[in-house]
N, C-alpha and C positions, 0 to 999 in steps of 0.2 A: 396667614392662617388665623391668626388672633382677631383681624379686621374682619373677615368673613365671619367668623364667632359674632362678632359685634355687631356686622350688618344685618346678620343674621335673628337675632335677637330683636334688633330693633324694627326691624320687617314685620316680625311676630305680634309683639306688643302694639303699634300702632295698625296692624289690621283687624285687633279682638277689642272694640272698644271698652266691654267687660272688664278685660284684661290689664286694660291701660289705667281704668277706676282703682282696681287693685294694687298694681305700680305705685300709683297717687296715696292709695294709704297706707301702704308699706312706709314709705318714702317719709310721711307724714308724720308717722311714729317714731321712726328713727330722729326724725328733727325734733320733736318734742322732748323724745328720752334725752339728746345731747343738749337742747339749750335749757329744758327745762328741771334737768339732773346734774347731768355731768359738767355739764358749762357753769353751774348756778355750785356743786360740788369743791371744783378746781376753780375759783372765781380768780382765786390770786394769780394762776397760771394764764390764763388768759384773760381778763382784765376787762370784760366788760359788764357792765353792772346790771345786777340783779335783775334790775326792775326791767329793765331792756330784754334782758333771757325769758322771762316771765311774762313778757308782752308777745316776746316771737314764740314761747313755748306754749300758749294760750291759742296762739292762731293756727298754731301747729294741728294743735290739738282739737279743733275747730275742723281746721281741712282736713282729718284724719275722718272724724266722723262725716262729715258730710261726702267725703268719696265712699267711703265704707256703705253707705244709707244706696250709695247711689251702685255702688256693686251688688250688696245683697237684692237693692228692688230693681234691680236691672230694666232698661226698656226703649230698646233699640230705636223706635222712634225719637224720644229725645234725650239721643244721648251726644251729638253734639253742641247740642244748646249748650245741657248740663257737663260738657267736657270744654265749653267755651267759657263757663261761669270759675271753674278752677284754675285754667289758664288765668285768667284776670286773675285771680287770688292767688296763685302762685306769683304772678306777677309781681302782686302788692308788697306780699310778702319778700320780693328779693328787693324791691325799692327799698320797704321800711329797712330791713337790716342794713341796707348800703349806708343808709342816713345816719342808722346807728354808730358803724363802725365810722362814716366821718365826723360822726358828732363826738364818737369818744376817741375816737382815732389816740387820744395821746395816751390815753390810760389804757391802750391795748398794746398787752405784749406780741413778739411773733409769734408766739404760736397762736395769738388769737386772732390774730391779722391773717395767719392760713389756713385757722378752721373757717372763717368767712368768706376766704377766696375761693377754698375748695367747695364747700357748700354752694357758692355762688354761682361755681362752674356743673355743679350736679343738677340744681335746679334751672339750670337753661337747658343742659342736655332732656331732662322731663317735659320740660314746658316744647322742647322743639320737637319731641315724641308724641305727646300730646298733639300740637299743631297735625303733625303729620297724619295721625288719627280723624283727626277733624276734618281733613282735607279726604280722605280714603270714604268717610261716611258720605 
């Protein structure tokens, strides 16, 4: 039941490419708010430094606005150009924090080792939503 919810879902979202723009800046906010507040907030609790929160909550907030730009001015002719140009940057973005969390890897506690792995695992799921979009267009 819960997987059909799921397939479900994700059938929807990567058929409305509009829709998928919106996903993209949801998604995008959320990661700002956690690396650029909360993570930056609780540094001691999970251990990875500022300037690293502050760099991914920059890019964050970068791909927030540029999906957003690309929702509001919607235009079905290039929209998977422009849903292949976030892919790449989503992309970028889960490289750069990998390198983070192995460059700082010692100065990160567990729980900052599973906000990065769960994060890591949300934005494949997007970026393979995404794809799937691309592929549908």
């Amino acid at each position: 039941m819960k997987l059909n919810i799921l397939k479900k879902t994700v059938e929807e979202l990567s058929s409305n490419p509009k829709q998928t723009f919106l996903m993209d800046l949801v998604g995008a906010i959320i990661t700002a708010f956690f690396t650029g507040i909360v993570l930056v907030y609780f540094h001691d609790c999970f251990g990875m430094p500022k300037k690293a929160l502050y760099v991914l909550s920059s890019l964050a907030c970068f791909f927030a606005l540029y999906s957003g730009i690309n929702f509001i001015c919607f235009d079905k002719n290039k929209a998977a150009f422009l849903l292949k140009i976030i892919v790449a940057a989503n992309s970028f973005y889960a490289l750069l924090s990998i390198y983070f969390v192995i460059n700082y890897f010692e100065q990160l506690s567990i729980l900052g080792i599973a906000y990065f792995f769960i994060e890591k695992i949300i934005l494949l799921c997007v970026i393979c939503i995404e794809m799937k979009t691309i592929n549908k267009i």
